[in-house]
N, C-alpha and C positions, 0 to 999 in steps of 0.2 A: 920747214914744213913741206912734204911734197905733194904736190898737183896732180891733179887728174882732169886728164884732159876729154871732152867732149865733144864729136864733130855729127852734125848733121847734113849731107850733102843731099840737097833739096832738088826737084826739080826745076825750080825758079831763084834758089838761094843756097847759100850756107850759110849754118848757124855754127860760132863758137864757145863754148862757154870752159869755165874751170871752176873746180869744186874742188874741196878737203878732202882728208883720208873719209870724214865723216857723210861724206854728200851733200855738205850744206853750198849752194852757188857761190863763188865768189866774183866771177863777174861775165861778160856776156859781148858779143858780139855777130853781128849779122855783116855779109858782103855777096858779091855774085857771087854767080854759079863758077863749079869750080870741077874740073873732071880730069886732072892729073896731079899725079903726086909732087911736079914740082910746082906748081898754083898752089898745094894746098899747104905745102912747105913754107913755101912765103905768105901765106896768108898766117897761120900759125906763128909764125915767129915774128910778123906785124904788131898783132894781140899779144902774144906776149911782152913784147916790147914796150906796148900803151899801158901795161899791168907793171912795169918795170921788175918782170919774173925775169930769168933766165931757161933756156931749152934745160939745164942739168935740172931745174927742179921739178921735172914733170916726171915721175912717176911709172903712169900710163895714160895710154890713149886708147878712149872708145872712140868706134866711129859707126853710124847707120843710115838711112836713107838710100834712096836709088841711084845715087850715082856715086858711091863706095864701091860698088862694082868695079868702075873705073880706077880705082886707086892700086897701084901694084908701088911694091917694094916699101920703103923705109920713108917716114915722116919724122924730121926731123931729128935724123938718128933713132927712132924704135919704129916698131912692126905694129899697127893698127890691128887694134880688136875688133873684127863686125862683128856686129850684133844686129840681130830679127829689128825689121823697123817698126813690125808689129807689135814686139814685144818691148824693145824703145819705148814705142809713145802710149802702150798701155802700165807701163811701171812710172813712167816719165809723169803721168798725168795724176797714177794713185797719190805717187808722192806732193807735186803741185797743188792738189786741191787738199789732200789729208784726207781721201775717201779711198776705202778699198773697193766698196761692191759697185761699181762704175761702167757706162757706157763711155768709152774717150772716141772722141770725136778728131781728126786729124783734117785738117781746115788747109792745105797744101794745095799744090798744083793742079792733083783731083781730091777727092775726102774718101777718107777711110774711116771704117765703125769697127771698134774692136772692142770686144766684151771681157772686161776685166772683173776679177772676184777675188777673195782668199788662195783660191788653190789651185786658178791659172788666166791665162790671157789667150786670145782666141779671138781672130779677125772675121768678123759675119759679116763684111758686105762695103758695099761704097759705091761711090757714083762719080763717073766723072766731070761734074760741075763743080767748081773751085776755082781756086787764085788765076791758073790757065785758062779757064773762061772768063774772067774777068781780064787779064791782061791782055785777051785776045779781041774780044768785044769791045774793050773799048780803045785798043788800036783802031777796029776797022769802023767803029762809029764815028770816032772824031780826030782820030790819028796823036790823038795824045798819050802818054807814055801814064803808066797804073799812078802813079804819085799824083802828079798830076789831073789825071782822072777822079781819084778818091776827093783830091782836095775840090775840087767841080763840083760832083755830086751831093757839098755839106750844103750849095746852095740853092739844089734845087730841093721836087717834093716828089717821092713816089706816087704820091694819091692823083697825081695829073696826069700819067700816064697809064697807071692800071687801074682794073674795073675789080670794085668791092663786091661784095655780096648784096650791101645793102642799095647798089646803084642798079641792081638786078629787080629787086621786089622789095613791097614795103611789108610783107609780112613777115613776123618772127617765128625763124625757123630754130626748133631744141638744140640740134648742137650745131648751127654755125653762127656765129656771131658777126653781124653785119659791117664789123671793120675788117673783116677777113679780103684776105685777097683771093676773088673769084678768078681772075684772068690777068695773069701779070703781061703788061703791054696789051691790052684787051682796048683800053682805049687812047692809043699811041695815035696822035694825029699832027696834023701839021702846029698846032698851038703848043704842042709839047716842047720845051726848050730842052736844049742840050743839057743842062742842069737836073732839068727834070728826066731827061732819061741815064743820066748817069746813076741816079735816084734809085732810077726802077731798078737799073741792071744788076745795083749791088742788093736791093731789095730782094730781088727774085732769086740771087743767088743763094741770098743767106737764109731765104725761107725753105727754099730746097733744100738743101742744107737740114736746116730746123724739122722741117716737116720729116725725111729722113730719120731723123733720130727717133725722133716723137713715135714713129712705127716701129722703130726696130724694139724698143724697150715695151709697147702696149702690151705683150702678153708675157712679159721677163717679170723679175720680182723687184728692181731696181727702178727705181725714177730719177735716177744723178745722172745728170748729161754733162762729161766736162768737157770742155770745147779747148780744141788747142791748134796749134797753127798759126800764121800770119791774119789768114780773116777772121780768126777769133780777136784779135785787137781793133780791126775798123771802127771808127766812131758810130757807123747806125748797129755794132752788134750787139753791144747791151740793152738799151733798150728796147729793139725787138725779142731779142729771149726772152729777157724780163718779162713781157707781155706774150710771149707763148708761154710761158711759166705758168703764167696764171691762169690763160685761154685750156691748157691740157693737160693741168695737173701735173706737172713734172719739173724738175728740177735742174734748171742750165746753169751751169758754173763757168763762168770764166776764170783762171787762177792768175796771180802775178806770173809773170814769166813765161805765159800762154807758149809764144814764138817755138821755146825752148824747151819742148817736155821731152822729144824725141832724144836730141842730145843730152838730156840729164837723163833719162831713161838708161840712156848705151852708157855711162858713165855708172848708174846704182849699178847695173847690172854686173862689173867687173871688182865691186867693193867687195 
C-alpha cells in the first residue's frame, strides 16, 4: 500500500503523520522544531522507521506551516508539496470533526481563525496569543520549561488570582454570568501561588482564545468552533469550552487528533 506523507513545520514544533491512498491517519508523531531539509530528512525517516515502513513506500509528501518556507530541495528522495497553511488546517479540521460549515480555530504559536464552508476556506483573523505566549510567560514567571509548567498549573486554581464578575457586584447582570472572568490577574497578589498563576495564565490564554471565536462567528451563520492545535489538547481546555458552549450558545469541538489537522489538511489536499 503506498503512504502519504504529512508534515507540519510549526512555529514551536513539528507534527508527523501518514495516511492511505484513502486519507484515513495511520499514525502520528510530534518533535522539535525543525528548519532544514536535512533535520527534516532524519526526522522523517525516525518515524518511518518506529512505523516499520520503508522511505520506497511513501508515495507523496505534503508539507505546510511557517517554517516550510525553510525547506529547499528533496526530503527523503522526493520534492515536498506546500500547501496554504490556511487551507491545511481549514480542510484538516472539516475532516477531523466530520463538519463542513465551520470556524477552525488553529491554537499554534499564535492562533489563527479561518472560515471554512462547502465552497471555500478563508482566513479572517487571529491574534497573537498562543502556545508562544504561554511558553514565553511561563519561562519568565518561574523559569520552567511549558511541560513542566502545564503539569504545575493541574495544581493550582485560576479563581485565586483572577477577579469574577460576581467578586465585582452582587447584582445579576442579563448577559454576564457572575463565574465569568471580569479581569484575568485582576486579583494577583502576594497569596497567589505559583500554581495558582500558572492557572490563570493558561486560563486567560484559552479564554482569549475562546472569546475570539465566540466574536468572529456572532454575526456568520455557523456556531461549530473546532479547535485544533497543541492548546486544543491542554487538560483545562475542555471544560472550559464546554462551559462557553453553554455560556454563548455555540458550539466548541475539540476532534481526536486536534495537534494534527494542519498536516492531514496538506496531506487531503494532494489526494
Amino acid at each position: 500500500m503506498k503512504l502519504y506523507l504529512g508534515v507540519d513545520l510549526g512555529g514551536s514544533a513539528t507534527k508527523l503523520l501518514l495516511c492511505d491512498p484513502h486519507g484515513k491517519l495511520l499514525a502520528e508523531t510530534q518533535c522539535p522544531l525543525i528548519r532544514t531539509s536535512a533535520a527534516l530528512t532524519a526526522a522523517v525517516h525516525a518515524f518511518l522507521k518506529t512505523q516499520g515502513r520503508d522511505e520506497e513506500e511513501v508515495e507523496s509528501m505534503a508539507m505546510t506551516g511557517v517554517g516550510s518556507s525553510f525547506i529547499e530541495g528533496p526530503v527523503i528522495g522526493k520534492e515536498p508539496l506546500k500547501i496554504d497553511e490556511m487551507q491545511a488546517v481549514g480542510q484538516g479540521a472539516q475532516a477531523l470533526s466530520r463538519q463542513q460549515d465551520i470556524l477552525a480555530v488553529s491554537m499554534g504559536t499564535g492562533t489563527a481563525l479561518i472560515r471554512a464552508d462547502h465552497a471555500r476556506i478563508r482566513h479572517i483573523g487571529g491574534t497573537g496569543v498562543g502556545g508562544g505566549t504561554l511558553a514565553g510567560l511561563a519561562l519568565r514567571l518561574t523559569g520552567m520549561e511549558t511541560a513542566d509548567f502545564i503539569q504545575l498549573s493541574l495544581s493550582g486554581h485560576s479563581a485565586n488570582v483572577d477577579l469574577k464578575v460576581g467578586d465585582l457586584t452582587r447584582d445579576t447582570m442579563q448577559t454576564l454570568n457572575s463565574d465569568l472572568t471580569a479581569a484575568n490577574f485582576g486579583k494577583l497578589d502576594a497569596r497567589g501561588s505559583a500554581a495558582d498563576q500558572a492557572a490563570g495564565l493558561i486560563n486567560m490564554i484559552l479564554e482569549t482564545i475562546g472569546v475570539m471565536a465566540i466574536l468572529a462567528v456572532r454575526q456568520d451563520t455557523t456556531r461549530t468552533i473546532v479547535l485544533t492545535g497543541a492548546l486544543a489538547v491542554l487538560p483545562q481546555a475542555k471544560p472550559l469550552y464546554d462551559r462557553m458552549s453553554r455560556i454563548y450558545n455555540v458550539n466548541f469541538l475539540i476532534p481526536d487528533h486536534a495537534p494534527y489537522a494542519a498536516a492531514l489538511g496538506a496531506v487531503l489536499t494532494i489526494l
